[in-house]
NUDO-980021 format. One record per atom (N, C-alpha, C): residue in three letters; residue number from 1; x, y, z; chain; atom name. Coordinates in steps of 0.05 Angstrom, whole numbers, plus 32768, in hexadecimal, padded with zeros to 4 digits. Atoms other than C-alpha are relative to their C-alpha. Example, Ala and Ser with C-alpha at 12.3 -4.5 7.8 and 13.67 -1.06 7.14 Angstrom:
! residues 2
REC type seq px py pz mol atom
REC ALA 1 8012 7FE8 8000 A N
REC ALA 1 80F6 7FA6 809C A CA
REC ALA 1 8012 8018 8000 A C
REC SER 2 7FF0 7FE8 7FFF A N
REC SER 2 8111 7FEB 808F A CA
REC SER 2 7FF1 8016 800E A C
END
This chain:
! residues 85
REC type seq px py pz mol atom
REC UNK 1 8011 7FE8 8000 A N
REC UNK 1 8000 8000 8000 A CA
REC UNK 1 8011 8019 8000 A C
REC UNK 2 7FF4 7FE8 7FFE A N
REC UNK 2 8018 8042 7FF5 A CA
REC UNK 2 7FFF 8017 8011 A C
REC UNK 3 8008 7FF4 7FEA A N
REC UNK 3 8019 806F 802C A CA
REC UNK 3 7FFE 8021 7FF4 A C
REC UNK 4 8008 7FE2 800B A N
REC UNK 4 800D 80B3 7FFB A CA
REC UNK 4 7FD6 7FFD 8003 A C
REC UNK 5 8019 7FFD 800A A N
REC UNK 5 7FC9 80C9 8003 A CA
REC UNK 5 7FF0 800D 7FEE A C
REC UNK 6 8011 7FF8 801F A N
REC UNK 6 7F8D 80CB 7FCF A CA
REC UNK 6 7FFA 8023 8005 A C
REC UNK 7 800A 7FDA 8007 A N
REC UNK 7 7F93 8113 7FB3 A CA
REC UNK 7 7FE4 8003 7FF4 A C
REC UNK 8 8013 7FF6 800D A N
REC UNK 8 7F57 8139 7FA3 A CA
REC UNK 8 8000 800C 7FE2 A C
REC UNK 9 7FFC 7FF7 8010 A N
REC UNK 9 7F57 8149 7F5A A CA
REC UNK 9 7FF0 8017 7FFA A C
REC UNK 10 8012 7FE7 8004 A N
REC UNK 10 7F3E 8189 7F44 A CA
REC UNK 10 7FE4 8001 7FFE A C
REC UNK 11 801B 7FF9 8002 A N
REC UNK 11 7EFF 8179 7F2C A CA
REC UNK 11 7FE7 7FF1 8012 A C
REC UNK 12 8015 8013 7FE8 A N
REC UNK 12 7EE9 814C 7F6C A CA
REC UNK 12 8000 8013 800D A C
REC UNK 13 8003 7FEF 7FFB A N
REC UNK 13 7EFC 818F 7F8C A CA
REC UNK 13 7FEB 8017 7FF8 A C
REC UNK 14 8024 7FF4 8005 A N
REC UNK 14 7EC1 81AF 7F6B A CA
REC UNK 14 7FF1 7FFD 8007 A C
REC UNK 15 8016 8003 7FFB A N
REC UNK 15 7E95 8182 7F6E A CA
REC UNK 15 7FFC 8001 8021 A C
REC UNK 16 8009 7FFC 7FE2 A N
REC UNK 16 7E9B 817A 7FBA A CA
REC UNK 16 8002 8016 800E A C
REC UNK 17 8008 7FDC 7FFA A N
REC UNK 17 7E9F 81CA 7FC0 A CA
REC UNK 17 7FE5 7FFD 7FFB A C
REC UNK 18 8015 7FF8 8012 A N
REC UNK 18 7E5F 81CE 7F93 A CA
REC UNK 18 7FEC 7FF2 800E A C
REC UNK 19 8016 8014 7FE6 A N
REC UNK 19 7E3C 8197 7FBF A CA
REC UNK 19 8006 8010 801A A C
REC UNK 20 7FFD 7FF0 7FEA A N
REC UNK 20 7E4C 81B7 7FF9 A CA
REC UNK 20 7FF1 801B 7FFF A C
REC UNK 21 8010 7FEF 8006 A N
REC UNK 21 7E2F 81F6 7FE0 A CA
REC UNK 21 7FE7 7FFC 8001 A C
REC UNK 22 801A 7FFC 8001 A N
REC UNK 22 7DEF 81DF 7FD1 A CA
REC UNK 22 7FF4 7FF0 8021 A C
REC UNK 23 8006 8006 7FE3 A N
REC UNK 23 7DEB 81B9 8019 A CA
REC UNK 23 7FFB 8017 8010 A C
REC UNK 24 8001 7FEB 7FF4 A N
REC UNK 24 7DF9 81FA 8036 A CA
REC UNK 24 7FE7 800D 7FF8 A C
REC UNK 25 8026 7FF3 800D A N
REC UNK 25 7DB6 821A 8008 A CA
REC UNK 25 7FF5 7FF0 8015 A C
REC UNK 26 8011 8013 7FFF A N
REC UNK 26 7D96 81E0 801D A CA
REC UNK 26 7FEC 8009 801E A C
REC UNK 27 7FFE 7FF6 7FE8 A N
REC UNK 27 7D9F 81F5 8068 A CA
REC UNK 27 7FFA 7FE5 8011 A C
REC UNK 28 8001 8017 7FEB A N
REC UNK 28 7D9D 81A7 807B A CA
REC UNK 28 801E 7FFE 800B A C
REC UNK 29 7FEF 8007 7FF7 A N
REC UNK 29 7DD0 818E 80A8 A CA
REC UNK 29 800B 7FF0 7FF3 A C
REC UNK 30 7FF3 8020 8013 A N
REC UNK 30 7E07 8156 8092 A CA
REC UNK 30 7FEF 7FEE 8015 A C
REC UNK 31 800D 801D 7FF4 A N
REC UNK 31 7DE2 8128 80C8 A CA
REC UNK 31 7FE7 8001 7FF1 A C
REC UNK 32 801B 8000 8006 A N
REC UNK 32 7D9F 8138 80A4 A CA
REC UNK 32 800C 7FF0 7FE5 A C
REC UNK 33 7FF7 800F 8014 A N
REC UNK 33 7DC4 812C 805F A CA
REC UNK 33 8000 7FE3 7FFE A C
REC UNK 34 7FF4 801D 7FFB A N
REC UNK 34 7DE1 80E7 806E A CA
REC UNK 34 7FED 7FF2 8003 A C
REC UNK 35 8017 8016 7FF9 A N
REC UNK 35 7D9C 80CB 808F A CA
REC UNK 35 7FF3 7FF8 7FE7 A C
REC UNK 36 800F 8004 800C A N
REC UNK 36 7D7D 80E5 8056 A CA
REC UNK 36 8005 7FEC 7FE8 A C
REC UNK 37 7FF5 800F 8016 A N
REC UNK 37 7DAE 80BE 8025 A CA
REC UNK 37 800C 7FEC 8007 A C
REC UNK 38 7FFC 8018 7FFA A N
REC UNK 38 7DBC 8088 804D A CA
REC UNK 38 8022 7FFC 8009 A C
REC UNK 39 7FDF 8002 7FF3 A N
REC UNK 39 7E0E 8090 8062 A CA
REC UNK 39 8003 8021 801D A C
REC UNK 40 7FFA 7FF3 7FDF A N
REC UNK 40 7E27 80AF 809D A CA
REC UNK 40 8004 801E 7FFC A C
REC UNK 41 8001 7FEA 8000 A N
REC UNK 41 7E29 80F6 80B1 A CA
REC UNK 41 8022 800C 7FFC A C
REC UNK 42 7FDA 7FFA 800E A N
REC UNK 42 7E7B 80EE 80B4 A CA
REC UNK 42 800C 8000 7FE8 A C
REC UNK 43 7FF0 7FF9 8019 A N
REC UNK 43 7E7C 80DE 8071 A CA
REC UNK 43 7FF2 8016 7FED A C
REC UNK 44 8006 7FEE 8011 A N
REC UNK 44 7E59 8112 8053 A CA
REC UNK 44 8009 801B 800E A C
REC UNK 45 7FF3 7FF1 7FEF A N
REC UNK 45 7E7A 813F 8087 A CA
REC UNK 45 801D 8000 7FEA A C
REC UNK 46 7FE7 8002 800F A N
REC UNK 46 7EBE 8128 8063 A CA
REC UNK 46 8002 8002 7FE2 A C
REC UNK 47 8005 7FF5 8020 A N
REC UNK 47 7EA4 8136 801B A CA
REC UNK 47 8002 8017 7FF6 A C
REC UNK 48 8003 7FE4 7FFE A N
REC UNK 48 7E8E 8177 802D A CA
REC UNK 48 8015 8011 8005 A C
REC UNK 49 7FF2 7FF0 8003 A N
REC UNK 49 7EC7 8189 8045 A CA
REC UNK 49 8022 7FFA 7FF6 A C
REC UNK 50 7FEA 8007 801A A N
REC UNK 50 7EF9 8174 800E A CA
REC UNK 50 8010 7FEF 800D A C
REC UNK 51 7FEC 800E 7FF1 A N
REC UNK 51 7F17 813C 8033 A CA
REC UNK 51 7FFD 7FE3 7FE8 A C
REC UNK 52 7FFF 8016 800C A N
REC UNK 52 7F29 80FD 801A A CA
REC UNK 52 7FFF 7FEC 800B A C
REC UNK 53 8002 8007 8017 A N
REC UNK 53 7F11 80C8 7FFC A CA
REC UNK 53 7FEC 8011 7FF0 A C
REC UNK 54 801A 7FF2 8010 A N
REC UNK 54 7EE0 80EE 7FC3 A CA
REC UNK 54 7FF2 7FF2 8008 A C
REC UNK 55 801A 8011 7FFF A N
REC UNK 55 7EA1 80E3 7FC2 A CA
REC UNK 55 7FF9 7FF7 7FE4 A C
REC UNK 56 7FFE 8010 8015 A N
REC UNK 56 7E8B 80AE 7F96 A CA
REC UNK 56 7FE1 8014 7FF2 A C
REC UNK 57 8014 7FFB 8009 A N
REC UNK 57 7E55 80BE 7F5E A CA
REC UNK 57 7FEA 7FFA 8011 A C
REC UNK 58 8018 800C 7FEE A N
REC UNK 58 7E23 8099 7F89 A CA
REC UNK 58 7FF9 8012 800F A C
REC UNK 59 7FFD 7FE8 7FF5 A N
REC UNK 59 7E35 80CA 7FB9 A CA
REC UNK 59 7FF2 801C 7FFF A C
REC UNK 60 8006 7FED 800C A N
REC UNK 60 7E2F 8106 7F97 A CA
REC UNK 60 7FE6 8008 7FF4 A C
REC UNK 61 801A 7FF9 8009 A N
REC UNK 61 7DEF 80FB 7F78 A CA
REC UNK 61 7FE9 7FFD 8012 A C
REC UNK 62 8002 8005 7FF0 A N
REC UNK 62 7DD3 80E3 7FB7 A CA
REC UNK 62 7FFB 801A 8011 A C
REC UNK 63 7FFC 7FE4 7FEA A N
REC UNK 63 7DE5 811F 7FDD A CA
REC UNK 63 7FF4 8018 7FEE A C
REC UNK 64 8019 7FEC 8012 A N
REC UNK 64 7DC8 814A 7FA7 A CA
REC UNK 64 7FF0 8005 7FFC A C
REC UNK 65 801F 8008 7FF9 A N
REC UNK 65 7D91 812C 7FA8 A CA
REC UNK 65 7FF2 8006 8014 A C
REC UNK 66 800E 7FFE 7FE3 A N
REC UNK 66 7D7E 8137 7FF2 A CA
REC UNK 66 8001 801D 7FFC A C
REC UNK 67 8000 7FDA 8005 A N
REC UNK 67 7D8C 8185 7FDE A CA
REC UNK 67 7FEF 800B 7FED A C
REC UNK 68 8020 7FFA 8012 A N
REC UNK 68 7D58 8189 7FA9 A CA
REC UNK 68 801A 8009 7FE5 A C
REC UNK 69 7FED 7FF6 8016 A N
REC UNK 69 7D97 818E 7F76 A CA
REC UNK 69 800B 7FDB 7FEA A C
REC UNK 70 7FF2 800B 8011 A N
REC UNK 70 7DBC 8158 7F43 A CA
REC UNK 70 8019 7FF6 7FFF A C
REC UNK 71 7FDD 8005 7FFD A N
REC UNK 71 7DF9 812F 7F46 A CA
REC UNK 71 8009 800A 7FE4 A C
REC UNK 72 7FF2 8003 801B A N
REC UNK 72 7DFA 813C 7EF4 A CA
REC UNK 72 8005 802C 8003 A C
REC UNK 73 7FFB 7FE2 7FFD A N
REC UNK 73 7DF3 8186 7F04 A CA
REC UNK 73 801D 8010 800B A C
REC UNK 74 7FE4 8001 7FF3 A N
REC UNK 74 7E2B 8187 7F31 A CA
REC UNK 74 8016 7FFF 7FF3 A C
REC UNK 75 7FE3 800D 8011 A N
REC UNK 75 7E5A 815C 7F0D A CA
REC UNK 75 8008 801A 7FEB A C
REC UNK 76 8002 7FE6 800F A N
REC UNK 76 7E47 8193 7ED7 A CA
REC UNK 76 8008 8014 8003 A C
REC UNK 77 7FF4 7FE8 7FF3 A N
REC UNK 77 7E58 81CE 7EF9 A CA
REC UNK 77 8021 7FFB 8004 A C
REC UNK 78 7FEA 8008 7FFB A N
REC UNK 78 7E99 81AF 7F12 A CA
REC UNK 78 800C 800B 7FE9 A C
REC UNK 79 7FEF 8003 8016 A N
REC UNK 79 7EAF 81A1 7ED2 A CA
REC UNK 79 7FFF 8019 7FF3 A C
REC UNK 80 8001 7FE7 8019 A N
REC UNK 80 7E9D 81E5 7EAE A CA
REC UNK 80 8015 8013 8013 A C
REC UNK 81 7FE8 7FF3 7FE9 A N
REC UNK 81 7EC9 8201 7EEE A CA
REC UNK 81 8015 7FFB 7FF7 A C
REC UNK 82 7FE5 8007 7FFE A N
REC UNK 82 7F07 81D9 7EEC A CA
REC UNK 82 8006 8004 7FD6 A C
REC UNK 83 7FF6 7FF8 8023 A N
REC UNK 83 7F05 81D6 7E95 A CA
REC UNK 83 7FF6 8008 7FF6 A C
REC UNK 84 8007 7FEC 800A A N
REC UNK 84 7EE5 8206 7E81 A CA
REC UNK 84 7FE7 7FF2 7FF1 A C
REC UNK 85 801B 8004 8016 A N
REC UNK 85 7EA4 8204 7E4A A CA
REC UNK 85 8002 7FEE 7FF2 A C
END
């Protein structure tokens, strides 16, 4: 095993800014999040705040979902961030 840890690449850095953002709209908690998507409040705690491991698509769309938003929206956004149009 390699003892370097998993970097965040830029555009997982988006998306888990961009999720984070809309949690914050949302004005639910991460324990509310998590119940409502079924994983723990630590790990959507650790998504939110750019920690590692990413969050998986599952994840992402999941947690978007409970916000009244889109994992494809997201991803979208990300990506028009980190590379442009």
């Amino acid at each position: 095993m390699s003892s370097r840890a998993k970097r965040l690449r830029p555009v997982d850095v988006a998306v888990q800014r961009l999720l984070g953002e809309a949690v914050a709209t949302s004005g639910l908690s991460h324990a509310a999040v998590g119940a409502a998507v079924g994983i723990s409040q630590n790990r959507v705690s650790t998504i939110l705040r750019l920690d590692t491991p990413p969050a998986t698509v599952g994840e992402v769309t999941a947690i978007a979902r409970a916000v009244g938003c889109t994992g494809t929206r997201i991803v979208a956004a990300a990506e028009k961030e980190v590379y442009g149009p």
